[in-house]
KEFITI-440171 format. One record per residue (C-alpha): y, z negated, x. Coordinates in steps of 0.05 Angstrom, whole numbers, padded with zeros to 5 digits, always signed. Layout:
N
YZX...
***
This chain:
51
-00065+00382-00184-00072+00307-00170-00036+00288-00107-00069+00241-00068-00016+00235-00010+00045+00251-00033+00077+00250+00040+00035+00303+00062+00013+00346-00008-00059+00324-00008-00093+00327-00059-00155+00301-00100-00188+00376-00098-00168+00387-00021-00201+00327+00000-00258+00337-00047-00266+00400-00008-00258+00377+00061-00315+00323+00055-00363+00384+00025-00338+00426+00088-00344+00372+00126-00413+00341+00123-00393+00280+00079-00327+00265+00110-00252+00286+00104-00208+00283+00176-00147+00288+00128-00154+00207+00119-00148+00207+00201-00092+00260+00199-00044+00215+00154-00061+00156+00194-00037+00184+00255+00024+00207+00224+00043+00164+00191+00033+00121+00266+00072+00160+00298+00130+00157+00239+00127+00212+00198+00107+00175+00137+00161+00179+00084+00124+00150+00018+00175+00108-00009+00208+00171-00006+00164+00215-00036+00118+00171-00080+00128+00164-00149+00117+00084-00146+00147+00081-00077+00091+00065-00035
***
């Protein structure tokens, strides 16, 4: 499994999957945008390369 967000455990196959669900598009893009808004980002935590 290829984690695409490693704040949140996305990953390459779940948003694959969401933009076939999903008519051509994936709300998980729009889901880590407002989270990490409203703080709950922790990447340089959680991110191999710290980003």
């Amino acid at each position: 499994m290829k984690l695409i967000c490693y704040c949140f455990a996305h990953s390459e196959d779940e948003i694959r999957r969401a933009v076939l669900e999903d008519s051509g598009r994936s709300r998980i893009m729009e889901q880590i945008l407002a989270a990490k808004k409203a703080g709950a980002c922790r990447c340089v935590e959680t991110h191999p390369q710290g980003r």
